[in-house]
C-alpha positions as CSV (number, residue, x, y, z in Angstrom):
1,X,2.0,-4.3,24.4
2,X,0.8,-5.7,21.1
3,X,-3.0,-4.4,20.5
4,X,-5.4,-6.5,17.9
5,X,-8.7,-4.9,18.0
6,X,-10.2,-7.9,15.6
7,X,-11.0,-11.2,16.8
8,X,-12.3,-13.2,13.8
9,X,-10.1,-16.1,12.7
10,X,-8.1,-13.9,10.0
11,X,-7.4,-11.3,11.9
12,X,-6.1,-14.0,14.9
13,X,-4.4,-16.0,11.6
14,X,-2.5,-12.6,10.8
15,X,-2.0,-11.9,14.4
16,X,-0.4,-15.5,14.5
17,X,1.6,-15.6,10.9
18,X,3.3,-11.5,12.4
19,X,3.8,-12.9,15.9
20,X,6.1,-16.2,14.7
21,X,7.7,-13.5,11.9
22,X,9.0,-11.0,14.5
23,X,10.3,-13.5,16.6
24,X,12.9,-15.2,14.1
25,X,13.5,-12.1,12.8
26,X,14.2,-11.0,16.5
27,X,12.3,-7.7,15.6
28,X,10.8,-6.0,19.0
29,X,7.5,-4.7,17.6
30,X,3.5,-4.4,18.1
31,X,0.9,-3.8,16.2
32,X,-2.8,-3.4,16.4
33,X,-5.0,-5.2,13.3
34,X,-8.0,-3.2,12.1
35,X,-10.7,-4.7,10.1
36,X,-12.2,-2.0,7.3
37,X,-14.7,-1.7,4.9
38,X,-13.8,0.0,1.7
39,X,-16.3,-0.1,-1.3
40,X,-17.7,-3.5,0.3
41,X,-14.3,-5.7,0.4
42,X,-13.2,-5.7,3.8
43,X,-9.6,-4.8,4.2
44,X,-7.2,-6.0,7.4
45,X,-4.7,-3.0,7.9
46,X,-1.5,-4.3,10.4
47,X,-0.2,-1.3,11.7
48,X,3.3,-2.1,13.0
49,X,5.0,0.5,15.5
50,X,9.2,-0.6,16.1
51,X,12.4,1.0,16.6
52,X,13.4,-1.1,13.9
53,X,11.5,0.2,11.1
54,X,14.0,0.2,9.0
55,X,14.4,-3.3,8.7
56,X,11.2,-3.4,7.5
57,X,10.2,-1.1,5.5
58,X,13.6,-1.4,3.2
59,X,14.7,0.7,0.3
60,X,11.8,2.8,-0.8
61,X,9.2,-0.1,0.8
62,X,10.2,-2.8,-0.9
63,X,10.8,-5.1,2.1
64,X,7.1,-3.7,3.2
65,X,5.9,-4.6,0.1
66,X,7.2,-8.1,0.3
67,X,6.1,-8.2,4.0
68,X,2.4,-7.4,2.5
69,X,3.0,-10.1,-0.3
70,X,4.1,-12.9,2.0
71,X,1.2,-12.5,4.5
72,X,-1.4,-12.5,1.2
73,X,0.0,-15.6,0.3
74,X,0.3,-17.2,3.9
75,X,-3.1,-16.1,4.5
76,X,-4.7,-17.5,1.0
77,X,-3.0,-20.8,2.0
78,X,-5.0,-21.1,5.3
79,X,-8.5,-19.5,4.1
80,X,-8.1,-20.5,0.0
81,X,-9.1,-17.0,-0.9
82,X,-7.7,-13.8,-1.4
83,X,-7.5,-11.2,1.2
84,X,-6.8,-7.6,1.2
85,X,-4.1,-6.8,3.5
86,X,-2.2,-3.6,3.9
87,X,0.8,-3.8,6.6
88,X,2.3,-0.4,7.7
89,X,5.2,0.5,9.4
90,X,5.5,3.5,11.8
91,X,2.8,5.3,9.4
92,X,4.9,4.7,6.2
93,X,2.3,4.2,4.0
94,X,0.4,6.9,5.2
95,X,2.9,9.3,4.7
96,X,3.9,8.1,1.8
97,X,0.2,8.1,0.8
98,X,0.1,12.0,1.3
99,X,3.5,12.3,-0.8
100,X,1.8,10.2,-3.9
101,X,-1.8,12.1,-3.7
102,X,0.7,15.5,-4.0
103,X,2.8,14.2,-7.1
104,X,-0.9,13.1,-8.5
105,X,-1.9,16.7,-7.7
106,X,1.2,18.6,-9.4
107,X,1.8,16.4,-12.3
108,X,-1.9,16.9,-13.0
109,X,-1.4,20.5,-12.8
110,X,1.6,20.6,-14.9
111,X,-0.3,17.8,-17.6
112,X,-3.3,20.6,-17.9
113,X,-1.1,23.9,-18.4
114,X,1.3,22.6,-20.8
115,X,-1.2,20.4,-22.7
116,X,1.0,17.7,-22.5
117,X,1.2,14.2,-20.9
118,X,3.5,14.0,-18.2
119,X,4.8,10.2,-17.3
120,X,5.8,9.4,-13.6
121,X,8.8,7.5,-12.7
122,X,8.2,3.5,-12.0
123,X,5.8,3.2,-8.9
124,X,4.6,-0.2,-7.2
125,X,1.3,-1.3,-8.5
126,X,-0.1,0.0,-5.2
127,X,1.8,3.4,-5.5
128,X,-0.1,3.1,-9.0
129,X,-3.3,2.9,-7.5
130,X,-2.8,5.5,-5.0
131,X,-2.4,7.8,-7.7
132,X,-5.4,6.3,-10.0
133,X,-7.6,7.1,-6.9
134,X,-6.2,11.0,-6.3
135,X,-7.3,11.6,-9.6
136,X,-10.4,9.7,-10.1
137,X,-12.5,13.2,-9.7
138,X,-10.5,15.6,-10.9
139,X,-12.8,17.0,-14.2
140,X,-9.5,18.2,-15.8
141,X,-6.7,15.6,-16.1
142,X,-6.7,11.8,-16.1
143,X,-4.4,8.9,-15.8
144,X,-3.6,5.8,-17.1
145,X,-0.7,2.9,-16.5
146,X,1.2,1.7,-20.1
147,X,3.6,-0.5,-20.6
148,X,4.3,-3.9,-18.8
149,X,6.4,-5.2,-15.6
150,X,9.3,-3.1,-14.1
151,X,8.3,-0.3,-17.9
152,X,4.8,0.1,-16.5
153,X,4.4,4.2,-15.7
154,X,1.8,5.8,-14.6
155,X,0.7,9.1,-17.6
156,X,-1.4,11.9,-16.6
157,X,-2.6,13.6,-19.3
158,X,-5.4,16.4,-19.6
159,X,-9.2,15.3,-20.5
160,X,-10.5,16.0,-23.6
């Protein structure tokens, strides 16, 4: 049973664009579209549950990622504007969520007691984020992305 808790016409376009996408990819899956508020953009989060997941999710999320990409752009396509869309598998990105906010955490940590800056392997730009946001309030450390394309790293370093 495929749940969609939104009834406006993106979430019934997303609901449409995943429905036709499972079926030639002959994926078995549901998934349940929630509508949130976050800082006053409204985000639709597609929560996929499949025995599959796998499949899409991909090595270290990248078929997730692309999954996320391709419904932006099908979406902008329909609407002409950009929407904020977040597409999980089998709690993926929550987990991995947790995972990021901890390497945020230690790296920070480790930044502050040796006085030094300590640069993260490559992350996504939403991985990037993720970690941008864990340390937003903390009064001790702070980070910053350098570099450009597949270079760009994440640096914590400790505040002045």
């Amino acid at each position: 049973m495929t749940l969609y808790k939104m009834t406006d016409k993106k979430s019934l376009a997303i609901k449409k664009i995943f429905t036709e996408l499972f079926k030639l990819l002959e994926v078995k899956a549901d998934f349940e579209i929630e509508k949130q508020d976050e800082t006053g953009q409204e985000i639709y989060w597609v929560k996929i549950k499949t025995e599959e997941a796998g499949l899409l999710i991909g090595s270290h999320g990248q078929t997730l990622q692309s999954l996320k990409h391709f419904l932006t752009l099908m979406l902008y396509q329909k609407f002409g504007e950009w929407i904020n869309v977040l597409v999980d598998v089998n709690d993926y990105w929550q987990k991995r969520k947790k995972e990021l906010e901890e390497m945020a955490r230690r790296a920070a940590e480790r930044a502050v007691i040796d006085g030094q800056p300590v640069l993260l392997s490559y992350l996504t730009s939403t991985e990037r984020r993720i970690i941008h946001l864990a340390l937003a309030s903390n009064p001790q450390a702070v980070s910053e992305s350098e570099g450009e394309g597949r270079e760009r790293r994440v640096v914590i370093k400790p505040r002045d």
